[in-house]
Kinemage of the C-alpha trace (Angstrom):
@kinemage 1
@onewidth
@group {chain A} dominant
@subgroup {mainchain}
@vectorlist {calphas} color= white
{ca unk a 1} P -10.274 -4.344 -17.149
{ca unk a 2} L -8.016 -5.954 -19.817
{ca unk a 3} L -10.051 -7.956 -22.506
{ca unk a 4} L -10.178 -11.759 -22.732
{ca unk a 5} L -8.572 -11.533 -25.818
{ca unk a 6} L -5.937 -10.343 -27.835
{ca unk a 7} L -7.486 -7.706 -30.347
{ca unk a 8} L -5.364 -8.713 -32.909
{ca unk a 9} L -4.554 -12.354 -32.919
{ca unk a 10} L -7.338 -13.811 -30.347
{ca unk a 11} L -4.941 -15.547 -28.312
{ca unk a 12} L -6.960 -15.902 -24.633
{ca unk a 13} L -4.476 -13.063 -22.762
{ca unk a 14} L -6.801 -12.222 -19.605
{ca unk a 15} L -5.630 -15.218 -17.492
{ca unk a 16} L -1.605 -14.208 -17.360
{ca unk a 17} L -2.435 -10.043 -16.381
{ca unk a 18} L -2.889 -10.881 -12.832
{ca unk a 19} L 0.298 -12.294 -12.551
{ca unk a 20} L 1.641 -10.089 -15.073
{ca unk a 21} L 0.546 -6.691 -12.623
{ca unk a 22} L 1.811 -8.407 -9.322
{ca unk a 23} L 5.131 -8.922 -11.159
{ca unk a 24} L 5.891 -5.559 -12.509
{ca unk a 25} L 5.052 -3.924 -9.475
{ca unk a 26} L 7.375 -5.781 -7.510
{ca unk a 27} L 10.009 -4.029 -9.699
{ca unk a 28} L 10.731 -7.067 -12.466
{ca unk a 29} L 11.511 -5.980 -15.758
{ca unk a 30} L 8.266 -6.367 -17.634
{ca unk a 31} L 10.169 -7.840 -20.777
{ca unk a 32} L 11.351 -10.403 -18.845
{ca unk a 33} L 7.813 -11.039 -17.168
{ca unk a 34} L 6.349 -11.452 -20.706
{ca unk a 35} L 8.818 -13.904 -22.239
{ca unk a 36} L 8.399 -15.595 -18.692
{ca unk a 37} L 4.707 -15.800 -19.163
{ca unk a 38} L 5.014 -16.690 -22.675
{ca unk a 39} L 3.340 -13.979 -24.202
{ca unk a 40} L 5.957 -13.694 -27.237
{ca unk a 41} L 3.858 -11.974 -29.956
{ca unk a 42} L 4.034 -7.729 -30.153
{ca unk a 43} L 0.493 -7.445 -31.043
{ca unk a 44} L -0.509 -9.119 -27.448
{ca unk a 45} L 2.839 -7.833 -25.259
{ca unk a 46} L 1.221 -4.541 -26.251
{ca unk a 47} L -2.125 -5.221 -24.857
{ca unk a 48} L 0.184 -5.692 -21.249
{ca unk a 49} L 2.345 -2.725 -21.676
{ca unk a 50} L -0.304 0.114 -22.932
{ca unk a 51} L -3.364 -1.341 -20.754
{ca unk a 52} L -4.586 1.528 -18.411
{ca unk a 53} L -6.764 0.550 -15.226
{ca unk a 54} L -9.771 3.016 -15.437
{ca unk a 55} L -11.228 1.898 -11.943
C-alpha cells in the first residue's frame, strides 16, 4: 500500500498510483506516465518507481 503522501514534500500522491500501476503494466514507459500524471518532482516520482506491493 503506497502512502497518502509524499514522504518528502507532502504532496497527496495516493490518488494517481492506481492509474499509475494499470499504465505501466500495459507496457507505457513509466517516465512518460509520470509527467502525464503530473507528478514532476524526484522526491515523489520515486515513491512510484521504488514502491513494492507486500500483499
Amino acid at each position: 500500500m503506497i502512502p497518502v503522501r509524499c514522504l518528502s514534500c507532502g504532496k497527496v500522491i495516493s490518488a494517481y498510483f492506481e492509474d499509475y500501476q494499470k499504465r505501466t503494466q500495459a507496457g507505457e514507459d513509466p517516465k512518460e506516465v509520470l509527467d502525464d500524471l503530473g507528478i514532476n518532482k524526484y522526491c515523489c516520482r520515486r515513491m512510484f518507481i521504488a514502491h513494492v506491493e507486500v500483499w
